[in-house]
Structures are given as C-alpha cells and as structure tokens.
LUMTOR-748065 format. One line per field, with one value per residue: residue in one letter; chain; x, y, z of N, C-alpha, C in turn. Coordinates in steps of 0.1 Angstrom, whole numbers, m for minus. Layout:
N
type = [A_...]
mol = [A_...]
n.X = [X_...]
n.Y = [Y_...]
n.Z = [Z_...]
ca.X = [X_...]
ca.Y = [Y_...]
ca.Z = [Z_...]
c.X = [X_...]
c.Y = [Y_...]
c.Z = [Z_...]
***
This chain:
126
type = [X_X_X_X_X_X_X_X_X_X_X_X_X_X_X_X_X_X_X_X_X_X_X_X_X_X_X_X_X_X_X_X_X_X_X_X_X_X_X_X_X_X_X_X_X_X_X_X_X_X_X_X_X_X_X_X_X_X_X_X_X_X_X_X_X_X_X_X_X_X_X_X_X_X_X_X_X_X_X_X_X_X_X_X_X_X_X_X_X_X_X_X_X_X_X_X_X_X_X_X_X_X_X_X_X_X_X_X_X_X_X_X_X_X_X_X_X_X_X_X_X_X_X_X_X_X]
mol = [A_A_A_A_A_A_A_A_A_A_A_A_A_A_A_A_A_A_A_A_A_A_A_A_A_A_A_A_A_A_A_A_A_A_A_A_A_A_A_A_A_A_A_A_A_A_A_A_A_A_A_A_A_A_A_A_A_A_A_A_A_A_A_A_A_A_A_A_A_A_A_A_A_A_A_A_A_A_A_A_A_A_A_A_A_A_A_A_A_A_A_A_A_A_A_A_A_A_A_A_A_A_A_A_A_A_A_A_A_A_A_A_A_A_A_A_A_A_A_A_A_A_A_A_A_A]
n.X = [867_842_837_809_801_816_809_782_784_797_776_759_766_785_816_843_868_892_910_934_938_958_946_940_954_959_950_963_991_990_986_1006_1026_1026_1028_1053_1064_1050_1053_1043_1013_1007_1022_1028_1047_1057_1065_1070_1076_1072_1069_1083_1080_1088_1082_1076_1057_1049_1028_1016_1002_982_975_954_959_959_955_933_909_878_855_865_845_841_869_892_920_949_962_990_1009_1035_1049_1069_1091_1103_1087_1083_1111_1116_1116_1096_1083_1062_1037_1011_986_954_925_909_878_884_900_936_942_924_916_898_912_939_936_932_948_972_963_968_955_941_947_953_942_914_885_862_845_861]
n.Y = [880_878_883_886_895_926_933_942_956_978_984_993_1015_1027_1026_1005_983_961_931_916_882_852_832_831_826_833_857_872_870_884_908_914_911_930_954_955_959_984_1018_1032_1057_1071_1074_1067_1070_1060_1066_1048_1052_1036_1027_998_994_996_1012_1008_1019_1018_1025_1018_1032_1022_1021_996_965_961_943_926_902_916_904_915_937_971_981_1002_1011_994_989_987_975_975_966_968_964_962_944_937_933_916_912_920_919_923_917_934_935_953_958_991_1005_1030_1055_1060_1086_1093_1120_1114_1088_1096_1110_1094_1078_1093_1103_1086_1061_1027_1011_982_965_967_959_977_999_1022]
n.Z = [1070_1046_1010_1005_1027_1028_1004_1009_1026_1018_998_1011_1018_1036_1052_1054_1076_1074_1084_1074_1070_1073_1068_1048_1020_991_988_1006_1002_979_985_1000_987_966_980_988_965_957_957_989_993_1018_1047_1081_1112_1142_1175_1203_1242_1274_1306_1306_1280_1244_1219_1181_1153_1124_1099_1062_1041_1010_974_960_948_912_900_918_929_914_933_957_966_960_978_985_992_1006_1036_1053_1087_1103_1134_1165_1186_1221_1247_1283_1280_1265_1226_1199_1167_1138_1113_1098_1077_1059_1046_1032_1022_1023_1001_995_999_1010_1034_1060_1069_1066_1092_1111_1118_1120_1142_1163_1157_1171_1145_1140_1159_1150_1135_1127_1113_1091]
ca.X = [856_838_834_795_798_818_797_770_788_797_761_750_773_795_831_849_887_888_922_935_943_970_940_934_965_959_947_976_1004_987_987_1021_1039_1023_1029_1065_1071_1051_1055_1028_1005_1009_1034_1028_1052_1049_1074_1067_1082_1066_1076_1088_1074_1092_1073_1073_1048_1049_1018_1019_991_986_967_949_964_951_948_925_901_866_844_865_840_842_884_902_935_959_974_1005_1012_1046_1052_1084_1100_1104_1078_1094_1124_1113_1113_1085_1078_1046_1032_997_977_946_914_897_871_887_909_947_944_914_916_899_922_950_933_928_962_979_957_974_941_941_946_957_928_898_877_851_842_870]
ca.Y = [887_875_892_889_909_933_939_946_971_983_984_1002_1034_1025_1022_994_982_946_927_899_867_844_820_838_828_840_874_876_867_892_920_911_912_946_967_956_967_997_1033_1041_1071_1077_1068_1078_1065_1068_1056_1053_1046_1034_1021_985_991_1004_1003_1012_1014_1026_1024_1026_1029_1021_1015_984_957_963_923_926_896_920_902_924_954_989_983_1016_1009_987_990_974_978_973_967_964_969_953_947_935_935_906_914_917_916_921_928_932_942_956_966_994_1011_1042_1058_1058_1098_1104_1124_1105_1077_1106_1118_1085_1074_1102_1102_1069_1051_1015_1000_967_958_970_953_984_1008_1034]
ca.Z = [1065_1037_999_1003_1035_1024_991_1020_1039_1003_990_1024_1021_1047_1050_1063_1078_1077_1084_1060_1077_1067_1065_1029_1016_978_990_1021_997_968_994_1004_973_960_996_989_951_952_967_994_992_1028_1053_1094_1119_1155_1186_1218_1252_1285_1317_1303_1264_1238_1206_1173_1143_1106_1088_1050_1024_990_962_959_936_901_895_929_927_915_943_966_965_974_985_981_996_1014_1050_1058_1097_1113_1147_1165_1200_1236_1257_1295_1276_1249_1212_1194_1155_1135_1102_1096_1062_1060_1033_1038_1014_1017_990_999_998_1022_1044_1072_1069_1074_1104_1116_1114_1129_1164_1168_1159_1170_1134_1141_1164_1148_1128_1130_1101_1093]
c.X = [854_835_823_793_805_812_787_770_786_785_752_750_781_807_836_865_883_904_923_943_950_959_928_947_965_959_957_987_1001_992_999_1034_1036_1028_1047_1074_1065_1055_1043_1028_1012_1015_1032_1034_1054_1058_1066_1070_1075_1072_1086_1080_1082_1092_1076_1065_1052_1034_1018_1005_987_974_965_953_956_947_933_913_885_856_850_858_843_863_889_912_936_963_984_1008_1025_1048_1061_1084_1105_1092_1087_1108_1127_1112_1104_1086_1070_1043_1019_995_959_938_908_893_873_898_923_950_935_916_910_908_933_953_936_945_972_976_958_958_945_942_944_950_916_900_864_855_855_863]
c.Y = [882_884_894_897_921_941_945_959_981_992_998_1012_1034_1021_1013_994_969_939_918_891_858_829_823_838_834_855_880_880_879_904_924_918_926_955_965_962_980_1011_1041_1054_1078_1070_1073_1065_1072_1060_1059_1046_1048_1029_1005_981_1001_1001_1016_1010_1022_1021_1031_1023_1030_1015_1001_975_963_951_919_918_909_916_907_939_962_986_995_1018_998_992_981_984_971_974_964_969_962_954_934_931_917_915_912_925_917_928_927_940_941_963_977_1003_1025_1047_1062_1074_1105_1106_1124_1095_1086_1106_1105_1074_1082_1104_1090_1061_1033_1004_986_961_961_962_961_995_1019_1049]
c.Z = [1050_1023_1000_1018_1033_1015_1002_1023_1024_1000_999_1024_1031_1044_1058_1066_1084_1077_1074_1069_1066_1064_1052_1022_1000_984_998_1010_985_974_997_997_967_970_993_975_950_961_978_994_1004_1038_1068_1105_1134_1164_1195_1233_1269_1294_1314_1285_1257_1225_1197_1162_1134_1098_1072_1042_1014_983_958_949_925_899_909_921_925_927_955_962_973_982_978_986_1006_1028_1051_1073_1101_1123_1154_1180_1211_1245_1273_1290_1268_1235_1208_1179_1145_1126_1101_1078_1064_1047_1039_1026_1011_1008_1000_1003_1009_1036_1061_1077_1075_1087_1114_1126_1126_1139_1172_1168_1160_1160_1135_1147_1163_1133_1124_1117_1098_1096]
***
C-alpha cells in the first residue's frame, strides 16, 4: 500500500489495516525493531485446536514508532501477529506487522481482536 493512498483513506475519515511487506524493507525492519524494544498497549492471545490444526496466535499493539517516516498518515498503531502450531502435523511459523489508523487504545481494535478477527488476511478498513 502506498503513502498517497493511505493519506486518501486518511483525508476521507476512514480507518484502514494495511499489512507491511518485506518488500518495504526500511519500514519492515523500522516496525520490527520497535514491536521488539517496546511494551505493547494491548496483548490478546488465542489457541486453538481442530481435527489435524493446532494453532496459536498473540497479537500485540503498540504505538507507532516516533521516527515514523511523516508521509505515513493517519497511523495510530502497530500490529505484530504471531502465529504458530501444526497443521497435518507440520510446523508452522509466522510473524506479520501491521498499520492501522487506529489508536493502540481503541476500543474497536479491542473488540476486533478478541472476536478472533481475521487480522492477518485483511487488507479491509478496521
């Protein structure tokens, strides 16, 4: 996702959740390094066990770098997704990070979070 669509969504009144790709490496590696020195806001972890899956996640969120390049507009927190378990009895791995325009405190985000919302595969407004 681009900073001049962002600024858009921004501009519009709309809230976004946009993933960060490893093919933004300044911004990946920025995001990276902060989610691991500071203390997230909010923290919601969630197991869960199926016929041949046995998964777990932690989502944490935090306050947006302070050095945060300005032509990211409207960001109001961090995601950092963890994912972990066996699926047919393989290992599986997986960190994700995420912008989204809402504050690390709001209470949708909360909500959102905790009704096991699909994080990791949307790309859709929070």
């Amino acid at each position: 996702m681009s900073k001049k669509t962002l600024s858009a969504i921004a501009n519009s009144g709309n809230d976004y959740l946009v993933k960060v790709k490893t093919n933004q490496p300044k911004l990946y590696q920025q995001i990276e390094t902060e989610s691991n020195q500071q203390t997230a806001k909010q923290i919601v972890e969630h197991q869960e066990k199926t016929r041949d899956r046995n998964s777990y996640r932690k989502v944490e969120v935090f306050e947006p770098p302070k050095n945060l390049d300005p032509l990211w507009i409207g960001v109001g927190s961090v995601i950092k997704v963890e994912r972990s378990g066996t699926r047919a009895q393989e290992s599986y791995q997986r960190i994700g990070y995420y912008l989204c325009s809402l504050s690390p405190q709001s209470r949708r985000l909360a909500d959102g979070i905790r009704e096991h919302w699909l994080i990791e595969n949307s790309l859709h407004a929070c």
